[in-house]
Structure formats: C-alpha cells, structure tokens
N, CA, C and O atoms as a DFTB+ gen file, in Angstrom:
364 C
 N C O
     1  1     -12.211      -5.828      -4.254
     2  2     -11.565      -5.884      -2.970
     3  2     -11.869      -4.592      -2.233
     4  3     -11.444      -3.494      -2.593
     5  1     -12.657      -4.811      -1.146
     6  2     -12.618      -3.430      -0.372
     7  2     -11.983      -3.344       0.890
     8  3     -11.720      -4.323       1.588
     9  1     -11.731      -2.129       1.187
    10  2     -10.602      -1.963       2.320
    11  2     -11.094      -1.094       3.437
    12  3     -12.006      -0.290       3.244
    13  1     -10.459      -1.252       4.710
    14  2     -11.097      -0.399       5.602
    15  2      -9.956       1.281       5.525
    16  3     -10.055       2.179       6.361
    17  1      -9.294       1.297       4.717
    18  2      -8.230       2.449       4.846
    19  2      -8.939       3.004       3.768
    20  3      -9.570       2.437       2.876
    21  1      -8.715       4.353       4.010
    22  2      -8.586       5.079       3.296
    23  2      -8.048       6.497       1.833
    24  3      -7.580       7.629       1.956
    25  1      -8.357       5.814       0.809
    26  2      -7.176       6.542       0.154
    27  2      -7.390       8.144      -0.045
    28  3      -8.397       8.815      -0.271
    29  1      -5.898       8.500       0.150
    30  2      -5.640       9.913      -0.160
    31  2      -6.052      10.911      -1.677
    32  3      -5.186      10.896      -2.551
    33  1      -6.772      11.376      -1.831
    34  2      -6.540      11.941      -3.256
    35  2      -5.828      12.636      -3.797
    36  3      -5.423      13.665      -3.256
    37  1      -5.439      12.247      -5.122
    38  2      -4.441      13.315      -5.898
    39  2      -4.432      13.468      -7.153
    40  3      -4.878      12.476      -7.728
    41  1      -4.136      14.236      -7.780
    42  2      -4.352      14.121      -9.274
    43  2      -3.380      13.448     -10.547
    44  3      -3.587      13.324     -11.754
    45  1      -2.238      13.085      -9.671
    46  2      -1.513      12.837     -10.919
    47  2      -1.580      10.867     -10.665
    48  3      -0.806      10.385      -9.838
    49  1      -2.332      10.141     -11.274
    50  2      -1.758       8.569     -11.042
    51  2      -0.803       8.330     -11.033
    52  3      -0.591       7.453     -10.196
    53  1       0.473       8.785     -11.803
    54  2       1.814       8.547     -11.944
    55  2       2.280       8.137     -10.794
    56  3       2.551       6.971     -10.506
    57  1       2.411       9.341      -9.927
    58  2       2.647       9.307      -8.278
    59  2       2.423       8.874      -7.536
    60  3       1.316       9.012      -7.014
    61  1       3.485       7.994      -7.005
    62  2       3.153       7.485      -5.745
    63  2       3.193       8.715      -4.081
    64  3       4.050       9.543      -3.773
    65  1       1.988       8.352      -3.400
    66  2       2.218       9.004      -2.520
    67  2       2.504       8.124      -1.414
    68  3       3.579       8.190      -0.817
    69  1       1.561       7.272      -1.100
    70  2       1.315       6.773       0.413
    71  2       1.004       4.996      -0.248
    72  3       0.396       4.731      -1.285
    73  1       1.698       3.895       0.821
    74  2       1.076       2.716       1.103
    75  2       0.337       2.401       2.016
    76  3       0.812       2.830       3.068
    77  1      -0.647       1.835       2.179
    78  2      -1.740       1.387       2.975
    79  2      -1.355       0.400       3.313
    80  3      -1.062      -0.402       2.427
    81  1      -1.158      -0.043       4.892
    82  2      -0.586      -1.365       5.177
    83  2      -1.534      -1.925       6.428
    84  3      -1.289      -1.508       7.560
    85  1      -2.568      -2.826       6.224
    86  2      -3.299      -3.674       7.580
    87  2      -3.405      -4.968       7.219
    88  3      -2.689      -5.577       6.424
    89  1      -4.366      -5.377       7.860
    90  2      -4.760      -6.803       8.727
    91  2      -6.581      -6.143       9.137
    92  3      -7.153      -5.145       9.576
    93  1      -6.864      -7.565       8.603
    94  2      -8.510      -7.485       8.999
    95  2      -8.513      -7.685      10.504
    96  3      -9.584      -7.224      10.898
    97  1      -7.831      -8.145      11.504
    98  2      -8.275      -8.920      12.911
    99  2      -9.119     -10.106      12.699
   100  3      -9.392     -10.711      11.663
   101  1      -9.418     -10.267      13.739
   102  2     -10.231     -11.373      14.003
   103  2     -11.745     -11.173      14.842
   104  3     -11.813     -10.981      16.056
   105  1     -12.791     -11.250      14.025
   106  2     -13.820     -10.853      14.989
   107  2     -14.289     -11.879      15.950
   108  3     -14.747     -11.631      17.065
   109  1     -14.089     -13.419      15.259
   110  2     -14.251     -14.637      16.529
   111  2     -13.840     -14.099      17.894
   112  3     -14.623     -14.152      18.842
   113  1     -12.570     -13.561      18.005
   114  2     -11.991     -13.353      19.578
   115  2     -11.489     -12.114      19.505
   116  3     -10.525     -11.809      20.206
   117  1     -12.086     -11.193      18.619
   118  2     -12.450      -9.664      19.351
   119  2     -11.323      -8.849      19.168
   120  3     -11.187      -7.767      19.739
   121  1     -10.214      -9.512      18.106
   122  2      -8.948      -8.990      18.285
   123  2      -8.819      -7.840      16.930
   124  3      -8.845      -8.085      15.724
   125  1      -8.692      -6.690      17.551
   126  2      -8.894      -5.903      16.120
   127  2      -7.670      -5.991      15.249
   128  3      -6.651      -6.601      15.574
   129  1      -7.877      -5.200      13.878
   130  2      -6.588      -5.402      13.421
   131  2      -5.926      -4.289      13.233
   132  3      -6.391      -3.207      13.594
   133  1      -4.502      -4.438      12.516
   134  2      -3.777      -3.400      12.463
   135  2      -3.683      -2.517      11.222
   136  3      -4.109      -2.797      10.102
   137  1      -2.983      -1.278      11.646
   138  2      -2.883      -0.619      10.075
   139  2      -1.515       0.163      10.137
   140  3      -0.657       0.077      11.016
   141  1      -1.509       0.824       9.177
   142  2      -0.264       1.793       8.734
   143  2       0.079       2.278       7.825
   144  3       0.149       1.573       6.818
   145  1       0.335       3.248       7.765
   146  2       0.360       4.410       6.483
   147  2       1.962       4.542       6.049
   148  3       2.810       5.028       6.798
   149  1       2.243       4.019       4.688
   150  2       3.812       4.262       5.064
   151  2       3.925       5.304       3.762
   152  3       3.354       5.032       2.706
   153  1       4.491       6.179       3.886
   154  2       4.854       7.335       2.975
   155  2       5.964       7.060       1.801
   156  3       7.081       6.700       2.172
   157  1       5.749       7.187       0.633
   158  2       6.760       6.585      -0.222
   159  2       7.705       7.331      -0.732
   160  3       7.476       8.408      -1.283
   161  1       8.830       6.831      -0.594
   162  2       9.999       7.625      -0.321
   163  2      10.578       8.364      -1.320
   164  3       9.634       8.712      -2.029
   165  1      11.678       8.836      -1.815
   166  2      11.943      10.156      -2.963
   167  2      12.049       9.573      -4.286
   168  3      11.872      10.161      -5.353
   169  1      12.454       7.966      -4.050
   170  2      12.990       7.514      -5.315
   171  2      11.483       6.745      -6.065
   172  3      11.407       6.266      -7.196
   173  1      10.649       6.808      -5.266
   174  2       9.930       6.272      -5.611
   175  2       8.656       7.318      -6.339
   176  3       7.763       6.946      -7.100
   177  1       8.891       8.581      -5.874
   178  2       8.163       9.964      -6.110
   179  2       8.508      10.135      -7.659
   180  3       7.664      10.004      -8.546
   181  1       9.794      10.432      -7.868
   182  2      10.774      10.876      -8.541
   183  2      10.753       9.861      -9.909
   184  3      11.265      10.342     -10.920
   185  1      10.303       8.759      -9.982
   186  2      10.093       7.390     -10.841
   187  2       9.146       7.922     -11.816
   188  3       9.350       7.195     -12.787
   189  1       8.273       8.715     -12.132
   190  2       6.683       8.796     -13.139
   191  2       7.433       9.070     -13.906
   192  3       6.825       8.928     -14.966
   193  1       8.713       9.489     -14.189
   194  2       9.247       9.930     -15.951
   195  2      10.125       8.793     -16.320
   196  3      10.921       8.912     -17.252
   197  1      10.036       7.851     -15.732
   198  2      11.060       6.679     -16.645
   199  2      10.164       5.677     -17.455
   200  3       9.060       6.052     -17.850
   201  1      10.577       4.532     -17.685
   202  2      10.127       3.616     -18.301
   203  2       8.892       2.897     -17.560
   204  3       9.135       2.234     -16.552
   205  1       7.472       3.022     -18.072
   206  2       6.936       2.513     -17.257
   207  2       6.495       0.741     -16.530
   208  3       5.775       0.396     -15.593
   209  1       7.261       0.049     -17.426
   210  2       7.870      -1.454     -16.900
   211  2       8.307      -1.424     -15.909
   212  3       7.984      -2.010     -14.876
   213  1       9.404      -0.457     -16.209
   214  2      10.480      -0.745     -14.964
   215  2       9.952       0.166     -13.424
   216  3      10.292      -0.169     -12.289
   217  1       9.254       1.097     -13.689
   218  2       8.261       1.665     -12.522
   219  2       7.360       0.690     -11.978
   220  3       7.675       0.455     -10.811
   221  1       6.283      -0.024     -12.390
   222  2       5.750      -0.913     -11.577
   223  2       5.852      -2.042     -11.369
   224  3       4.964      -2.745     -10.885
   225  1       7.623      -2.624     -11.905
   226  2       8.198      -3.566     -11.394
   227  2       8.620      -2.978      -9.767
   228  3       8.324      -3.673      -8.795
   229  1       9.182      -1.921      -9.628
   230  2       9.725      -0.895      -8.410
   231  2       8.566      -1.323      -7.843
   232  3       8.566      -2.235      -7.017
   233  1       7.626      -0.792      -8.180
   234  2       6.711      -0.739      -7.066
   235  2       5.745      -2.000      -6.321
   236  3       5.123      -2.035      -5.259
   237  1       5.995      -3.217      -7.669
   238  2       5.338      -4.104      -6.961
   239  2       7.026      -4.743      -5.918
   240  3       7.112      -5.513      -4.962
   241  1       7.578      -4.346      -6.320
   242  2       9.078      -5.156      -5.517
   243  2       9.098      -4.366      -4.338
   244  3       9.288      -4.919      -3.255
   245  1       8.909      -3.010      -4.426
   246  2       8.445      -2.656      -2.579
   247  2       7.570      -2.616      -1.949
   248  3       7.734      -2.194      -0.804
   249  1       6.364      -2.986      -2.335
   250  2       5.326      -3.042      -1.754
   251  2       5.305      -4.614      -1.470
   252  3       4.441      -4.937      -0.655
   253  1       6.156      -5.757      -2.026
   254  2       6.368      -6.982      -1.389
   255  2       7.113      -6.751       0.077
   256  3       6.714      -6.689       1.239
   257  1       8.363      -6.660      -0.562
   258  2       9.635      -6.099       0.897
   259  2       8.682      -5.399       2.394
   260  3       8.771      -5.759       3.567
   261  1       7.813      -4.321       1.796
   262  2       6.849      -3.639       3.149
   263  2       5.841      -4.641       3.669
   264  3       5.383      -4.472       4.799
   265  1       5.502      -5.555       3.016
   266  2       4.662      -6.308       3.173
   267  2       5.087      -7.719       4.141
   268  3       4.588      -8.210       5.153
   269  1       6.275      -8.087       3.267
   270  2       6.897      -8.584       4.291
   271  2       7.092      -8.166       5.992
   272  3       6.638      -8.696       7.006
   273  1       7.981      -6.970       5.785
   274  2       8.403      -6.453       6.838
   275  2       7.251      -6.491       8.115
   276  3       7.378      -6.974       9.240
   277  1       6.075      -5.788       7.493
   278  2       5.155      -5.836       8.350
   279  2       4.587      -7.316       8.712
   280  3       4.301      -7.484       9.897
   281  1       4.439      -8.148       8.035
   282  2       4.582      -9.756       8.316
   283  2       4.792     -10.123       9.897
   284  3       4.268     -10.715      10.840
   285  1       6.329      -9.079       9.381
   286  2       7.478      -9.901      10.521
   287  2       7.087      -9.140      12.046
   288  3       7.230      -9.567      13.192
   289  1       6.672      -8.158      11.665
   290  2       6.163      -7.306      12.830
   291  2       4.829      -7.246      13.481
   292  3       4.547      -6.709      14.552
   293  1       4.057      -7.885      12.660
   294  2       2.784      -7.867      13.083
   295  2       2.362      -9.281      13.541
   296  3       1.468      -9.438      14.372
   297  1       3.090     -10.389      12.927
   298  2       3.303     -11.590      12.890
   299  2       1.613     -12.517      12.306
   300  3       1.134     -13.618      12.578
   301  1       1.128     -11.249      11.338
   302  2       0.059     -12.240      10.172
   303  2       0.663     -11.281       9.078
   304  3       1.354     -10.262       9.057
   305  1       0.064     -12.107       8.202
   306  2       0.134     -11.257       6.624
   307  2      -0.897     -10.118       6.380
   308  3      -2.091     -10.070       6.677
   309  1      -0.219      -9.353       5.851
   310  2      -1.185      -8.109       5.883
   311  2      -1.821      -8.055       4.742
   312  3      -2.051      -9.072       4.089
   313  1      -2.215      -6.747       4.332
   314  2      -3.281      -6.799       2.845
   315  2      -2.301      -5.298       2.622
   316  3      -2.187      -4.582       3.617
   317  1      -1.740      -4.937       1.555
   318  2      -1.754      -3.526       1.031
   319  2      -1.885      -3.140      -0.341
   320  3      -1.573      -3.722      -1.379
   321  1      -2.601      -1.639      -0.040
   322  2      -2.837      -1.059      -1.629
   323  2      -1.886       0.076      -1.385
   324  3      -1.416       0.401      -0.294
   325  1      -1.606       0.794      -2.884
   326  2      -0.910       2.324      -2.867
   327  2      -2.582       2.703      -2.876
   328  3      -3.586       1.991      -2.850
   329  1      -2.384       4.095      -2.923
   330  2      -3.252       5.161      -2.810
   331  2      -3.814       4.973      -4.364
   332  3      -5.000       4.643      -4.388
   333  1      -3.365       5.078      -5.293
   334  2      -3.874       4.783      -6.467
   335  2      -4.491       3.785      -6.714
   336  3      -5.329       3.924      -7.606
   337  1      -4.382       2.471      -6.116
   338  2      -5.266       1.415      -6.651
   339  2      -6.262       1.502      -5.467
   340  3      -7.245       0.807      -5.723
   341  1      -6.344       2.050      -4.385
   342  2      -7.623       2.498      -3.510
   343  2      -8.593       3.392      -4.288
   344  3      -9.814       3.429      -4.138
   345  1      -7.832       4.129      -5.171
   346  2      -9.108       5.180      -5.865
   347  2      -9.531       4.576      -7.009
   348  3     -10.554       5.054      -7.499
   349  1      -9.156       3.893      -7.426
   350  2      -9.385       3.263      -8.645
   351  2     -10.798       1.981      -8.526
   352  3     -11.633       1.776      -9.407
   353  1     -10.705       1.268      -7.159
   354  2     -11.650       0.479      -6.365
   355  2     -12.321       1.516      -5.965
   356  3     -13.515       1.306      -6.180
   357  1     -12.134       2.603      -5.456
   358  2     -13.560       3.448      -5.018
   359  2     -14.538       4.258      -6.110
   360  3     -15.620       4.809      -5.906
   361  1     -13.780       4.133      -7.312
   362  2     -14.533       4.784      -8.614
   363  2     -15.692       3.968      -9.439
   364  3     -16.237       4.487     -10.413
C-alpha cells in the first residue's frame, strides 16, 4: 500500500507519534483529495509500557473512531496509517 503522506521518523516503534489521515480525490473530475495530520494524544504516548494486546487494540480502536470522524467530515472514507506502519512500507 503506498501513500501520498508522509511519515515522520523516530526511533522508538513503541510510540505513537502522528496519524496520517486522507482521501485519494478523484482524478476523472479533477477533484483533489484531502489530508491531515492528527497528533496522538498523551494516553496514547504514554501506552509503550503496558501490555502489548491491549496497546494495539487502543490503537486500532482510535484510529477507527478518527477515521470515522473524518468520514463524517470529509463525507468519503479516508485511508489512514500511524507513522510507524508508513516506515515500515517505506523500508
């Protein structure tokens, strides 16, 4: 899967830093698409020392909810990666 965003680098995978949130557009009728960078918040920073089940249950359960949200706001479905699975596709 390749993406037009770009991921941030960092060294620790544990960490979440940043979600990547777009939409391809439409090139038939010229309509570009959207994007957005959403920054991940303390509890989600703060998560690399617990159980790691229950961490990327967290994280796939907010990266649905953002996904949604933006859904509702953008009014198509979007595509998002964290920053970690962008580097992981660019390696």
């Amino acid at each position: 899967m390749s993406s037009s965003m770009p991921a941030e680098s960092h060294s620790d995978p544990r960490v979440v830093k940043v979600l990547y949130v777009w939409t391809e557009g439409d090139s038939q009728t010229g309509e570009g698409g959207e994007t957005a960078k959403v920054t991940a918040p303390g509890w989600l920073l703060s998560e690399a020392d617990t159980d790691p089940t229950g961490f990327e249950q967290r994280l796939i359960s907010f990266k649905e909810k953002v996904i949604e949200a933006f859904a509702a706001l953008w009014g198509q479905m979007p595509r998002a990666s964290f920053d970690f699975e962008l580097e992981r596709e660019d390696a």
